[in-house]
C-alpha positions in Angstrom: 69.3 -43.1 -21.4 68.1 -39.5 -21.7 68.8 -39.9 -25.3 66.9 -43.1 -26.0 63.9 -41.4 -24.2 63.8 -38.3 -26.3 64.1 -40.3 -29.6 61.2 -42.5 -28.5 59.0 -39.3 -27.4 59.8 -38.1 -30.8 59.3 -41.6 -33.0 55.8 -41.2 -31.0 55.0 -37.9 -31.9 55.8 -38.1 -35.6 53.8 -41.6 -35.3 50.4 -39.6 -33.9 51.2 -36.2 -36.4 51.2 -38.9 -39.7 47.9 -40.6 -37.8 46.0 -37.3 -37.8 47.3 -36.6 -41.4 46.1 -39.6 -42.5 42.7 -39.7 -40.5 42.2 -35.7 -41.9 43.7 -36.3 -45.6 39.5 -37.5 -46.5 37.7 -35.5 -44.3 34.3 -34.8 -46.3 35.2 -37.5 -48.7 33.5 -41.1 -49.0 36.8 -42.2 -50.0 37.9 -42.3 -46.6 35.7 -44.9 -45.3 36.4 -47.4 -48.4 40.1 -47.3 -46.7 38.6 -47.9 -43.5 36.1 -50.4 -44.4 38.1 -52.6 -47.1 42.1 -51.7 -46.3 42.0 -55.0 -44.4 39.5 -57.2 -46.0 40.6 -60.3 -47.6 41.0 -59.9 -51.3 42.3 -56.2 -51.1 45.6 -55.1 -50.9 46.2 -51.5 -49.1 49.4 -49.2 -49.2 49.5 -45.9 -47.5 52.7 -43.7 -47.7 52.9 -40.3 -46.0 55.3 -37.4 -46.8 57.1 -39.3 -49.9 57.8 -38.7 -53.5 56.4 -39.9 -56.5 57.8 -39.5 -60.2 59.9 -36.8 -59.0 56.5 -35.1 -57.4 56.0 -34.2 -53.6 53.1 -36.5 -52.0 51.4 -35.2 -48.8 49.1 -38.3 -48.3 49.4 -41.2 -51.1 46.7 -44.5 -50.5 46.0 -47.2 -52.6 43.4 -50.1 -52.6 43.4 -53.2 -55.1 40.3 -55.0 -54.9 38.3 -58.3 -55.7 34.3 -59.0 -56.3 33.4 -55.8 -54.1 33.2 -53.0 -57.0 29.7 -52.3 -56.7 29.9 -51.1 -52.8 33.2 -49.2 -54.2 31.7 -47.8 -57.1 28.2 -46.4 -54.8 30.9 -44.6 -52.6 32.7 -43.1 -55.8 29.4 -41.5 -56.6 29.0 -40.0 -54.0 32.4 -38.1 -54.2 32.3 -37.6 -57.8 29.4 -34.6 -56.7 31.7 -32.7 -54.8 34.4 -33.0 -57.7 35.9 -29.7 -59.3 37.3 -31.3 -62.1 36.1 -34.8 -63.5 37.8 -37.1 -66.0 36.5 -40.7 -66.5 36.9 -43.1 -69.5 33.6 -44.5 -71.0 34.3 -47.8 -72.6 30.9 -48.9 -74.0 28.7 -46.6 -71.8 30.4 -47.4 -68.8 33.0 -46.1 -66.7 36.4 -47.9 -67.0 38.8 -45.3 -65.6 39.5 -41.9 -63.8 39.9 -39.2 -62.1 38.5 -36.6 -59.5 39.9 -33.4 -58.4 38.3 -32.6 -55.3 37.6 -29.2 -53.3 41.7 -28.2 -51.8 42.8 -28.0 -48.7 43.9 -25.0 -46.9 47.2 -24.2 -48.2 46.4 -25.0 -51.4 46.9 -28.7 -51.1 44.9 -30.4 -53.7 43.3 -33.9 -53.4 42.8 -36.6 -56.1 40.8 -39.4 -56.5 41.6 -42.1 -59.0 40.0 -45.2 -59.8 39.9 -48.1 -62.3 37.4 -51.0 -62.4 38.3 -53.7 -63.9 36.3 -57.6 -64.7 34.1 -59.4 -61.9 34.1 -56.7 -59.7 37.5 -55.8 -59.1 39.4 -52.7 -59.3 41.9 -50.4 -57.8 41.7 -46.4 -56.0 44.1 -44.2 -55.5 43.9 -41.1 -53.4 46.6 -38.4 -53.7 47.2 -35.1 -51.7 49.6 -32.6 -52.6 50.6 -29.5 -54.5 50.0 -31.2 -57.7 48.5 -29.8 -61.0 46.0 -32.3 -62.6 48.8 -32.0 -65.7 50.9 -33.5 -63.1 48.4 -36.3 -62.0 48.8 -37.6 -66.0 52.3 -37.7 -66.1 51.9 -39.9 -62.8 49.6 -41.8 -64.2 51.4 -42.1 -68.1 54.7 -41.7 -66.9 56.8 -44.9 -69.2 58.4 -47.0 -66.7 62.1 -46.2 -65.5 64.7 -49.4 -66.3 
């Protein structure tokens, strides 16, 4: 009984530790509230993993958002973390951006946070935001890495 107690009490604390990870991970960041806001809006599709592995790399915080006919609200919120940015890379397909990524200020520790995003037809799109001890090198090898069989 004893037992069954303490493993609950710690299933709970590990539960509220990954809920403040995730709730600080985009502190200062806009990015934050398009998880809050659209994570469970019809049309969008959410994932959030903590403390997991990626193409061999160690993920702090990893959250994703597929979206439909609400890029324009994304895209405003984007802006506005692009001007914190340290490091910038964005695809321009006819004068517009199509694709890319934001290295944003690091944590403490060293952590460093990424912001990626693609926008696709109609609205729709997808963004990504990473924390962890990765080097942007390490982001494009994520991001380019062929597909394992």
């Amino acid at each position: 009984m004893k037992k069954q107690t303490a493993k609950r009490l710690a299933a709970v604390i590990f539960s509220i530790f990954t809920a403040v990870i995730s709730v600080t991970a985009q502190d200062g960041l806009g990015i934050g509230r398009i998880f809050s806001k659209y994570g469970h809006m019809k049309g969008c599709k959410m994932v959030e993993m903590n403390n997991t592995n990626l193409h061999g790399h160690s993920l702090r915080v990893y959250k994703s958002l597929t979206y439909k006919h609400i890029g324009s609200n994304i895209e405003t919120i984007l802006k506005e973390d692009r001007r914190k940015a340290r490091k910038i890379r964005e695809v321009v397909d006819n004068g517009v951006i199509t694709s890319g990524y934001y290295m944003m200020p690091a944590l403490d520790g060293g952590t460093n946070r990424y912001i990626l995003f693609s926008k696709g037809a109609y609205g729709s799109g997808a963004v990504i935001y990473i924390e962890g001890r990765l080097s942007p090198d390490d982001i494009m090898q994520i991001c380019y890495a062929k597909k394992r069989k």
